[in-house]
C-alpha positions as CSV (number, residue, x, y, z in Angstrom):
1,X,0.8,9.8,-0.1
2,X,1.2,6.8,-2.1
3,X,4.2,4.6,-3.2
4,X,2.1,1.9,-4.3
5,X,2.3,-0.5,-1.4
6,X,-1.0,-1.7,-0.9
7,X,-2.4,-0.2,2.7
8,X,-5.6,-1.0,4.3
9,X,-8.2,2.5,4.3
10,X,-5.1,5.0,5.0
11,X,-7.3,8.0,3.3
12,X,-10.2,7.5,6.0
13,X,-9.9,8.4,9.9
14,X,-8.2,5.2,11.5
15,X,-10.4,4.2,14.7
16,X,-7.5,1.9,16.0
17,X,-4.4,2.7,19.0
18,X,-2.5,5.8,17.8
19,X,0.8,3.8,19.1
20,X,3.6,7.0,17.2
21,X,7.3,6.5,16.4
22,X,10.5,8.7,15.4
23,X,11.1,9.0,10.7
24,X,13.8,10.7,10.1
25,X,13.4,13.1,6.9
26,X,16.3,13.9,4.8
27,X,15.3,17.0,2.5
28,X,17.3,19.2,1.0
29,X,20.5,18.9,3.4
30,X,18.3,18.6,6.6
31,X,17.4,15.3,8.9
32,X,14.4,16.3,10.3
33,X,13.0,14.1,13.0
34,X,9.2,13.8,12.6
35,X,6.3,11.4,14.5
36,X,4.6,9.4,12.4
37,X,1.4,6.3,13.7
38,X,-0.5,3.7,13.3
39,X,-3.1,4.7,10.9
40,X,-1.5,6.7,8.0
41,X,-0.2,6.4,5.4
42,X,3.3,4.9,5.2
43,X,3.3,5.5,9.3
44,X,7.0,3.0,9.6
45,X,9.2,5.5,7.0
46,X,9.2,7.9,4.6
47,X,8.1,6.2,1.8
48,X,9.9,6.2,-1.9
49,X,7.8,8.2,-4.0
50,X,7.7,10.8,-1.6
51,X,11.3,10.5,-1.2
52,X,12.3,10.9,-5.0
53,X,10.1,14.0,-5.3
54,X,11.8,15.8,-2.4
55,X,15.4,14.8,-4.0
56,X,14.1,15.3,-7.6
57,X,12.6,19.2,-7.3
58,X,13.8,22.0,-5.3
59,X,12.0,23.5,-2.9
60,X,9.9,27.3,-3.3
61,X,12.0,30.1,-1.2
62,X,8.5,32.1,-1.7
63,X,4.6,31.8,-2.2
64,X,1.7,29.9,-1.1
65,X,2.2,26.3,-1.6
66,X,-0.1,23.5,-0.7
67,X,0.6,19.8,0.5
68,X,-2.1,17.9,-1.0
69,X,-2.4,14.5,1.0
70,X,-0.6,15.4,3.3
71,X,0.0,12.3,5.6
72,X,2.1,13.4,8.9
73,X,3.4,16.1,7.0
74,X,6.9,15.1,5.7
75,X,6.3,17.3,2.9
76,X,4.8,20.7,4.3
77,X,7.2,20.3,7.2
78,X,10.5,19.9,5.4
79,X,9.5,22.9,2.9
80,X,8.5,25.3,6.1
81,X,11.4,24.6,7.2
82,X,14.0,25.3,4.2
83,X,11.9,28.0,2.8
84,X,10.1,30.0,6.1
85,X,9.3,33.1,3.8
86,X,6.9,30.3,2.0
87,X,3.2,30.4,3.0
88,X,2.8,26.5,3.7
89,X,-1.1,24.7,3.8
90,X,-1.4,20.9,4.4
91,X,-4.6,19.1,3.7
92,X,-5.6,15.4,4.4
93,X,-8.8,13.3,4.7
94,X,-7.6,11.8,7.4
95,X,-7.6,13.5,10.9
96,X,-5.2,11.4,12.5
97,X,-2.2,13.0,9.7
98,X,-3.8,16.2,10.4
99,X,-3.2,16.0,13.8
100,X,0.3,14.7,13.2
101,X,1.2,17.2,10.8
102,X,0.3,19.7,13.2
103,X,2.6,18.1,15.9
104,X,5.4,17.6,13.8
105,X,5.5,21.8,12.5
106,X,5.2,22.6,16.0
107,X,8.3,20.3,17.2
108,X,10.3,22.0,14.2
109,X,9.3,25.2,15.4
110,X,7.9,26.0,11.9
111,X,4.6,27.7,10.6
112,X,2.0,24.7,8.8
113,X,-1.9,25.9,7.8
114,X,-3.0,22.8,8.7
115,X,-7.2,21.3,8.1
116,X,-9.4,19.2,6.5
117,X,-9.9,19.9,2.6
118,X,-13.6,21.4,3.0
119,X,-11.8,23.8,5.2
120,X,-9.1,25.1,3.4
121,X,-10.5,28.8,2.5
122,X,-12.4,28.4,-1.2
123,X,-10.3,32.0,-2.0
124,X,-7.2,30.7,-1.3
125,X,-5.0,30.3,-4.3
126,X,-1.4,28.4,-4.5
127,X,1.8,29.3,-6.4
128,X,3.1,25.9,-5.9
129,X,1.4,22.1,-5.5
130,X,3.2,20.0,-4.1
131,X,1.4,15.9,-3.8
132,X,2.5,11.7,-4.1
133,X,-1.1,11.6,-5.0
134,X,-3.9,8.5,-2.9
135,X,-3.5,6.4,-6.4
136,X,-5.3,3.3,-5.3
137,X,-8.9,5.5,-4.5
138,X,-9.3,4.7,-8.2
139,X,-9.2,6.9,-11.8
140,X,-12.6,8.6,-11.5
141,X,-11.8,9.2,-7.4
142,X,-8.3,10.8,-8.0
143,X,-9.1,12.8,-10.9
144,X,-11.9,14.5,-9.0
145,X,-9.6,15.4,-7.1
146,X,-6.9,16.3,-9.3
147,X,-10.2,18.8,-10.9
148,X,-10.5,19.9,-7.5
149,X,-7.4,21.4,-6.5
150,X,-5.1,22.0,-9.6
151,X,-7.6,25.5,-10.8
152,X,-6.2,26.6,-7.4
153,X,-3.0,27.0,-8.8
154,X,-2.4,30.9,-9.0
155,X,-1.8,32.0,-12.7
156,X,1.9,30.6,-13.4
157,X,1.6,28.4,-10.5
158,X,3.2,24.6,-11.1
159,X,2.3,21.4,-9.1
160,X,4.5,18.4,-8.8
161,X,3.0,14.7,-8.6
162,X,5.0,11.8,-7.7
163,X,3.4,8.7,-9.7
164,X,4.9,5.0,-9.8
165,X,5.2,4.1,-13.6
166,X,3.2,0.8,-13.0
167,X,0.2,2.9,-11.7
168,X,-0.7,4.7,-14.8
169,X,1.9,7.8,-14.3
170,X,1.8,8.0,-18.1
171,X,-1.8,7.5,-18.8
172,X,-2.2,10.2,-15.7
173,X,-0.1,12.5,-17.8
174,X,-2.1,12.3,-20.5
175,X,-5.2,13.2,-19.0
176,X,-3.5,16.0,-17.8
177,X,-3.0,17.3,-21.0
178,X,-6.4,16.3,-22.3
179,X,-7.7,18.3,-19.5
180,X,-5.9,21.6,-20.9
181,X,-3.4,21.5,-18.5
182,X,0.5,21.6,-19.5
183,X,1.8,18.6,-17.8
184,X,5.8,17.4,-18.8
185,X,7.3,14.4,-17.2
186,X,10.7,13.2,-15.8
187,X,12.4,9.9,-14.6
188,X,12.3,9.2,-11.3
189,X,13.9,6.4,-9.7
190,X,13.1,3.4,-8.4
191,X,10.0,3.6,-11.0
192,X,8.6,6.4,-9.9
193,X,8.1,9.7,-12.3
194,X,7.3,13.2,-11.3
195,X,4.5,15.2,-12.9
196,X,5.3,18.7,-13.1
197,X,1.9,20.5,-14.1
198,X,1.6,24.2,-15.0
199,X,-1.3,27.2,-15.2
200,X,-0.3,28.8,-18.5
């Protein structure tokens, strides 16, 4: 997850004290109470990309949707939760968010696929994307993994991507489409846009 804020190493394993707390989630009429720590990304609050794309799309009643970046899980965990006929994965370089994202389904009583990226099965494909994309890992870093993970949208399958404005959400758009992908873009607020990008 990313909102821009500048944040010491949060895609890599923290070593430090785990040291959780209570964010509250508010998604699509529901305040979900989820742990967050030391560590990840955002650990104090939900943070405002991530924010605007839950208020700005509506959530998937079915298919197999992916949280890519997961973080603690705010994402994953709010859509298991609205939608439970939905088949929900959440992926994250970081263990400590794996691990949290795990916890926090389990508290909501709700079904997450939870693990590491290499172990997410290579058949697997996903109707819906769902990511506030690591933006500071750099261009060549995120679109490797933007060529990783959108050709395992199922055919018809759309991905959303929460991008600040000042971070290149325009010049990320247009690489999109240079890729072959068909990628349209809305206003968010608070200078964020959202990506929506589709297998035709």
């Amino acid at each position: 997850m990313d909102d821009g804020r500048a944040q010491d190493h949060y895609f890599e394993t923290p070593t430090g004290p785990e040291r959780r707390r209570d964010v509250t989630v508010s998604a699509w009429g529901a305040e979900l109470t989820l742990h967050s720590a030391d560590g990840v990304f955002s650990h104090e609050r939900l943070d405002k990309a991530t924010a605007i794309l839950l208020g700005a799309v509506d959530p998937p009643t079915t298919g197999t949707v992916l949280d890519l970046g997961c973080g603690w899980g705010p994402i994953a965990c709010a859509i298991a939760h609205h939608s439970p006929a939905t088949t929900v994965w959440a992926t994250d370089v970081n263990e400590r968010a794996l691990e949290l994202t795990r916890d926090n389904a389990a508290r909501l009583g709700v079904e997450v696929h939870v693990a590491a990226p290499d172990d997410v099965p290579a058949d697997l494909r996903f109707d819906h994307l769902w990511s506030n994309p690591p933006i500071r890992i750099g261009k060549p870093a995120l679109h490797a993994l933007l060529q990783r993970w959108l050709p395992r949208l199922s055919d018809g399958g759309t991905a959303y991507l929460v991008v600040g404005k000042n971070l290149g959400a325009d010049s990320l758009q247009r690489w999109l489409v240079e890729e072959g992908w068909a990628c349209d873009r809305s206003a968010g607020a608070k200078g964020f846009r959202v990506l929506t990008v589709r297998r035709e």
